[in-house]
N, C-alpha and C positions, 0 to 999 in steps of 0.2 A: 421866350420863356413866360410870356404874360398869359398865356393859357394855364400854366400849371398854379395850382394852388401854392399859397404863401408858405406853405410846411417845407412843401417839396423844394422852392425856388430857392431857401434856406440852403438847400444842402450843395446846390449845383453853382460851382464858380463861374463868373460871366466869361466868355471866350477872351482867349489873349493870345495875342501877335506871335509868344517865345513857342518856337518848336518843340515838340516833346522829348523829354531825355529819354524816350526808347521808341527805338524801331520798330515799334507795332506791325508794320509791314512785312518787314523779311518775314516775323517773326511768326508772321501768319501763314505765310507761304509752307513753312516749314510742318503745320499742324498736320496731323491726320484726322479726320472726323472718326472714324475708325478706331485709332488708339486713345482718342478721347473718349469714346462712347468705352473702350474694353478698360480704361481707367477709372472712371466712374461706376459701371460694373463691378470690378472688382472693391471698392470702397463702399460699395452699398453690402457687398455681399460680407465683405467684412464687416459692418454694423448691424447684421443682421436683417437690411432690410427690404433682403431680397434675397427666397431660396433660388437654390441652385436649380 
């Protein structure tokens, strides 16, 4: 982290040993790039900021 500047190193907690309380993993497996992209989509199109 000695590369990022002082602002940034601020924000980011140093690594630690405790495993994560969520399964990142399955939880990827399960994604579809697909219904993320037609989720986002749809979010933009309802902000208006993107026609149809």
């Amino acid at each position: 982290m000695y590369f990022l500047p002082n602002e940034s190193r601020n924000f980011i907690s140093p690594p630690t040993s405790n495993p994560p309380i969520f399964n990142y993993v399955s939880f990827c497996k399960i994604l579809s790039i697909n219904d993320i992209r037609d989720k986002v989509e749809t979010i933009l199109k309802k902000q208006n900021f993107i026609s149809s």
